[in-house]
C-alpha positions as CSV (number, residue, x, y, z in Angstrom):
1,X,10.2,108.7,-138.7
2,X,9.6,107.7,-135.0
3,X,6.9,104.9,-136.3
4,X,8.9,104.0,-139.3
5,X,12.5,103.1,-136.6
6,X,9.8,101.5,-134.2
7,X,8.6,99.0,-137.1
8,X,12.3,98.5,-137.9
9,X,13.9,97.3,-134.8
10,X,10.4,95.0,-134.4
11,X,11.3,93.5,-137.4
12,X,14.9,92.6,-136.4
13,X,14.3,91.5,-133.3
14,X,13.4,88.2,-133.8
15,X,16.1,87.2,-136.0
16,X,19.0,89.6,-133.5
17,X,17.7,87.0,-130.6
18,X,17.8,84.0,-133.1
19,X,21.9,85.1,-133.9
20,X,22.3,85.0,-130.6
21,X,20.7,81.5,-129.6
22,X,22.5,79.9,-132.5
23,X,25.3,81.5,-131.1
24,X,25.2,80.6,-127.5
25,X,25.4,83.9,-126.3
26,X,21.7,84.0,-124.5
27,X,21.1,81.9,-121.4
28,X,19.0,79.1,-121.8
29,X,16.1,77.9,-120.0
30,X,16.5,75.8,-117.1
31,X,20.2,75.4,-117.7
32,X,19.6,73.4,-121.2
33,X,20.9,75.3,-124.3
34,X,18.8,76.4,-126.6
35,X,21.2,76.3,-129.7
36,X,19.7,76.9,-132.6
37,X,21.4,75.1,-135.0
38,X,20.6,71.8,-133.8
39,X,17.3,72.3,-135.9
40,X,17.3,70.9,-139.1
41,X,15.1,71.6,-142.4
42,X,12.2,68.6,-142.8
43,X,9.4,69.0,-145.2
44,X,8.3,71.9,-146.9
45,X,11.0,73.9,-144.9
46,X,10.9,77.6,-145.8
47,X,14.2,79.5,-145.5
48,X,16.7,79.9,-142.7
49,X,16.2,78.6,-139.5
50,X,14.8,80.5,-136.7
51,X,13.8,77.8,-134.6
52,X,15.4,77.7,-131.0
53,X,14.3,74.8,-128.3
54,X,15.2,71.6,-126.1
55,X,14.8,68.3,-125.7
56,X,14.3,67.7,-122.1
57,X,13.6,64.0,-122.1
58,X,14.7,61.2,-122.9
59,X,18.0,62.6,-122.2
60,X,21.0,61.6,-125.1
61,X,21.5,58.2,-124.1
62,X,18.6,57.5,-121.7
63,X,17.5,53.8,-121.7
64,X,14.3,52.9,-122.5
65,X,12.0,50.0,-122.3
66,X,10.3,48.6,-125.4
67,X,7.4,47.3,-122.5
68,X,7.2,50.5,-121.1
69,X,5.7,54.2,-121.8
70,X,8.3,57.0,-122.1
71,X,7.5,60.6,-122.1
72,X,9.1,63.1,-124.9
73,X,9.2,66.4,-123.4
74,X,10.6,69.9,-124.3
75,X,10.1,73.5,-125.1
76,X,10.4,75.3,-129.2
77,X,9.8,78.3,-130.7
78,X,10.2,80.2,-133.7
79,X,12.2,83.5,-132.9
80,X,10.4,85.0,-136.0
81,X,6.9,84.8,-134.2
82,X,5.1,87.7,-133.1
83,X,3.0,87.7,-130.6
84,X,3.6,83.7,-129.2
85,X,5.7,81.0,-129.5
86,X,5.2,80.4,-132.9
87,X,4.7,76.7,-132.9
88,X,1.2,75.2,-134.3
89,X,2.1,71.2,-134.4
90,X,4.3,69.2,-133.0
91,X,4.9,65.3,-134.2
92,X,7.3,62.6,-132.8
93,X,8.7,60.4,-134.8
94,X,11.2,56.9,-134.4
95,X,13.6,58.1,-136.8
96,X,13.5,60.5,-139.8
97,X,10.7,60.8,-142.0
98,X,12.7,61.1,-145.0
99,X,14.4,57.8,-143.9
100,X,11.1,55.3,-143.4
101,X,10.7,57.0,-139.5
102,X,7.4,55.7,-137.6
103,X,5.0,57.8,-136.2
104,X,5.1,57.8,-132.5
105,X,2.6,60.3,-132.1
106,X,1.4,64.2,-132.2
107,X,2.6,65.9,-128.9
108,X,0.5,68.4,-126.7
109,X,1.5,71.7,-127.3
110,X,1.5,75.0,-125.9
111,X,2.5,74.0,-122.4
112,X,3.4,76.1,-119.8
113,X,7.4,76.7,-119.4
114,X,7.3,79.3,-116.4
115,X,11.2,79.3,-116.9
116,X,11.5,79.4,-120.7
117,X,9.3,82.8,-120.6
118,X,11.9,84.4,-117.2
119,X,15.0,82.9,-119.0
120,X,14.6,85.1,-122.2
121,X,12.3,87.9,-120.9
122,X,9.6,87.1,-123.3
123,X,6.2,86.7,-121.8
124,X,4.9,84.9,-125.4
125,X,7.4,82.3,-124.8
126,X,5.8,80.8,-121.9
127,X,3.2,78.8,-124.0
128,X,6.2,76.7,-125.8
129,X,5.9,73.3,-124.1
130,X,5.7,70.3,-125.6
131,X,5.1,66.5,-124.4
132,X,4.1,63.6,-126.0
133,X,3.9,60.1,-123.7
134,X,4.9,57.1,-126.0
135,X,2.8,54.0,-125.1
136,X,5.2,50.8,-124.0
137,X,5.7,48.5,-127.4
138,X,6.0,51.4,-130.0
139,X,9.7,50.9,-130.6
140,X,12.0,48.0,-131.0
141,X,15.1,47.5,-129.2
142,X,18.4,48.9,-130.0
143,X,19.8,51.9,-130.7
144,X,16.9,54.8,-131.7
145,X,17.0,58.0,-133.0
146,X,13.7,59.8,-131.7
147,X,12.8,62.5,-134.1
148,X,11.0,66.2,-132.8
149,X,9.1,67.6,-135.5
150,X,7.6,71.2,-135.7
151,X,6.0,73.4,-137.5
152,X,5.5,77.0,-138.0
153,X,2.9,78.7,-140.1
154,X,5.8,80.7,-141.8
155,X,8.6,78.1,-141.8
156,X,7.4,74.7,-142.6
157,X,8.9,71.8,-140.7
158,X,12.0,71.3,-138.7
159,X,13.4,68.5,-137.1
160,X,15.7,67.7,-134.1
161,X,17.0,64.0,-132.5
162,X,17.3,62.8,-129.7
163,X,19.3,58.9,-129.0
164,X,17.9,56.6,-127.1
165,X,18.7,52.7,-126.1
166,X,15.7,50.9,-126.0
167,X,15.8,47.4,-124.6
168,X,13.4,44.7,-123.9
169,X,13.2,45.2,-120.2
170,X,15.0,47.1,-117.4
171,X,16.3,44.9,-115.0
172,X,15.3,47.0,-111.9
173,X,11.5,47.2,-112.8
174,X,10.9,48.8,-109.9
175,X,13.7,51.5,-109.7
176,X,15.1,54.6,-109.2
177,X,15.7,53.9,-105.5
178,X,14.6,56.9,-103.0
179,X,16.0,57.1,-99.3
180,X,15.9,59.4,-96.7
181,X,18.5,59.8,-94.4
182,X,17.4,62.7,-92.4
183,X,15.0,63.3,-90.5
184,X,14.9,60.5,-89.0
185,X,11.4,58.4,-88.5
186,X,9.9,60.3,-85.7
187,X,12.6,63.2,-85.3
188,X,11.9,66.1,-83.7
189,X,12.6,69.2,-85.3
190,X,12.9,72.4,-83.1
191,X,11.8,75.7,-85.4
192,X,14.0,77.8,-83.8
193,X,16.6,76.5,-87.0
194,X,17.0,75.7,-90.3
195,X,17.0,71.8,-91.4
196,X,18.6,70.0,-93.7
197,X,16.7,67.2,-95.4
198,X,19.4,64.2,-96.6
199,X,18.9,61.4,-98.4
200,X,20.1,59.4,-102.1
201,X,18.2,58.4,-105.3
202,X,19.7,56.1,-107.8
203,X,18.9,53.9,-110.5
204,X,20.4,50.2,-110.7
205,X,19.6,50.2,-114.5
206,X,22.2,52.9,-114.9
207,X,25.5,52.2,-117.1
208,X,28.5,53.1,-115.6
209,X,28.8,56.5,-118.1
210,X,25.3,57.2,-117.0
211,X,25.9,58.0,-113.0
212,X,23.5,57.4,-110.5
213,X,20.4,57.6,-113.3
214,X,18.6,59.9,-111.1
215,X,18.1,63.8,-112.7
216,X,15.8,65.3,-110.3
217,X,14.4,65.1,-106.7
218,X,11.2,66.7,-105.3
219,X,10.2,67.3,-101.6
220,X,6.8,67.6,-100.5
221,X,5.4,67.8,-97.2
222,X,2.1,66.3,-96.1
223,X,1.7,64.8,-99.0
224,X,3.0,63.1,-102.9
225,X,3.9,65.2,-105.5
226,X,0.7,64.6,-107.0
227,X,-1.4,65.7,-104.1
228,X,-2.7,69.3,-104.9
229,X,-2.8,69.6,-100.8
230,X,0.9,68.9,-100.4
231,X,3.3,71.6,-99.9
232,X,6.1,72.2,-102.0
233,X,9.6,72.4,-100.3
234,X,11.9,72.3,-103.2
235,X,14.1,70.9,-105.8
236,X,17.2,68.9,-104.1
237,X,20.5,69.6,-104.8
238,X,22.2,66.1,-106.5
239,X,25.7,65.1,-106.9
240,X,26.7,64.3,-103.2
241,X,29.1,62.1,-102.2
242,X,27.7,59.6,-99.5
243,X,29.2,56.2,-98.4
244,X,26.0,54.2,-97.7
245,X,24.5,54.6,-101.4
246,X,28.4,53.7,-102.6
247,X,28.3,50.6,-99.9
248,X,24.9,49.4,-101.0
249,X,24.4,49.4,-104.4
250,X,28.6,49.8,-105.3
251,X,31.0,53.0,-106.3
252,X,28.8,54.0,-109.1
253,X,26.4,55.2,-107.1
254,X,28.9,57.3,-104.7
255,X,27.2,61.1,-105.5
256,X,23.8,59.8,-105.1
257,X,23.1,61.8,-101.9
258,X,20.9,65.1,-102.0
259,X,20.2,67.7,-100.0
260,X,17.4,70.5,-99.3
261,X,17.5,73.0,-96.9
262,X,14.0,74.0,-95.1
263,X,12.8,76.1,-92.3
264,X,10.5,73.9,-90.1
265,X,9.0,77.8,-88.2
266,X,7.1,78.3,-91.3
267,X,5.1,75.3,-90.6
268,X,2.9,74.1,-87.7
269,X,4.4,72.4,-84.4
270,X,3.2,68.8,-85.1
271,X,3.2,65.8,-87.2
272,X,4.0,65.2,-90.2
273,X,5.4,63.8,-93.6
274,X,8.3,64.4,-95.5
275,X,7.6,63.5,-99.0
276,X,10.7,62.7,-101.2
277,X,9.7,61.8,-105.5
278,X,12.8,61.1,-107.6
279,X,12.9,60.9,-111.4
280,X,14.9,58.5,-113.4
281,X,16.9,59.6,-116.0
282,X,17.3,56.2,-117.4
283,X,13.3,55.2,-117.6
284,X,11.5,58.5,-116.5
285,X,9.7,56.9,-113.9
286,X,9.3,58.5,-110.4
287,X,9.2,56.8,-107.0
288,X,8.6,57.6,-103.7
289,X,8.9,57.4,-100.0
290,X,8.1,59.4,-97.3
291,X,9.2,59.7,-93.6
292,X,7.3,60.6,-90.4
293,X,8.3,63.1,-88.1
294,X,7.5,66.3,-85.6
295,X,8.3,69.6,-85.5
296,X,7.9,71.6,-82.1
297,X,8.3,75.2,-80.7
């Protein structure tokens, strides 16, 4: 009897946990929902859905260049899996297939997604990335609808969208902006204190519903965010309101300021680098600066 109420509540599960994604009622992986009902049938789709993911990028709305590469990124999974994610093939596509959609291309799956796998307490999930980097001159300008395929041994293919505006060229080619405002070049930072590292991060190629066009800042020290060696400090806190962003580049750009707190005695009294990488959410391109400075006992 034991065995037979073991096997039983396996069984349900998967499709308990999909009610309550399509519900809303589980929390999602880094903040993005995970509703399940944003999944629709494609080809050979077999039954109910039990698919459950995100779109991470482009955002709805992002602008893209036609010129340009763009990355398609997320996590999926089919709730009914056992034992992983579920997910054997993953294809992008401009449009719908059942509409005359283009290829784009098949994405890289299986990607690590630390925080998909803590997020819902299931170790299988952490394989359940996806990304998929969309050479410059595969789609045409305008409005585009770019398509997330995937497919399931049990469940056939499902579909979900993403809009993007695609235009011919950004006018800032060399945006998002990245400042620091503190520390200053050649500070000195006592480690008897905590800091707080200040600066802003927008992009000019934002339209005015968009914000700043910045989603994410990084700080390193002693090095870029892709320099194994460097030290990761954190992710910034966005959304604050500073005047010199809002005075140089106009009122858009008012809560373009961020902010990381760090503890300058966990690191050695000398000099160094802050390193600060900003994504935009307009193109998906990062930029960089860095600033020199000292900490001392």
């Amino acid at each position: 009897m034991t065995s037979r109420l073991t096997g039983w509540v396996r069984t349900l599960v998967p499709f308990a946990l999909a009610s309550l994604l399509l519900a809303g009622l589980v929390p999602a992986a880094s903040a993005q929902t995970a509703d399940g009902s944003a999944w629709s049938a494609g080809p050979d789709a077999i039954g109910t859905n039990t698919y459950a993911g995100f779109i991470d990028g482009p955002t709805p709305n992002q602008t893209v260049s036609t010129q340009s590469a763009f990355v398609v990124r997320g996590w999926i999974v089919d709730t009914s899996a056992q034992g992983w994610a579920g997910i054997d093939k993953v294809d992008v596509y401009d449009g719908r297939i059942d509409q005359g959609g283009k290829l784009l291309g098949s994405a890289s799956i299986a990607q690590d997604r630390e925080d998909v796998s803590r997020a819902f307490n299931n170790g299988y999930w952490r394989q359940s990335g996806f990304s998929l980097t969309v050479p410059g001159g595969k789609i045409a300008a305008g409005t585009r609808q770019i398509t997330v395929y995937a497919k399931s041994q049990n469940k056939g293919w499902w579909w979900r969208q993403v809009q993007v505006n695609a235009i011919a060229q950004a006018q800032y080619n060399s945006d998002p902006v990245v400042a620091v405002t503190a520390p200053r070049v050649s500070e000195r930072l006592k480690t008897d204190a905590d800091y707080t590292i200040t600066g802003y991060a927008l992009d000019r190629n934002a339209l005015p519903n968009q914000g700043v066009g910045v989603d994410r800042v990084e700080v390193y020290l002693d090095g870029s965010r892709t320099d194994p060696a460097a030290k990761f400090l954190g992710v910034a806190d966005l959304g604050v309101a500073m005047s010199e962003p809002a005075s140089n580049y106009g009122q858009q750009f008012t809560l373009a300021g961020f902010t990381l707190r760090f503890s300058p005695t966990k690191y050695t009294s000398d000099a160094h680098n802050i390193w600060v990488a900003a994504r935009s959410a307009i193109t998906g391109k990062w930029t960089e600066t860095q600033v020199y400075f000292v900490i001392f006992d």
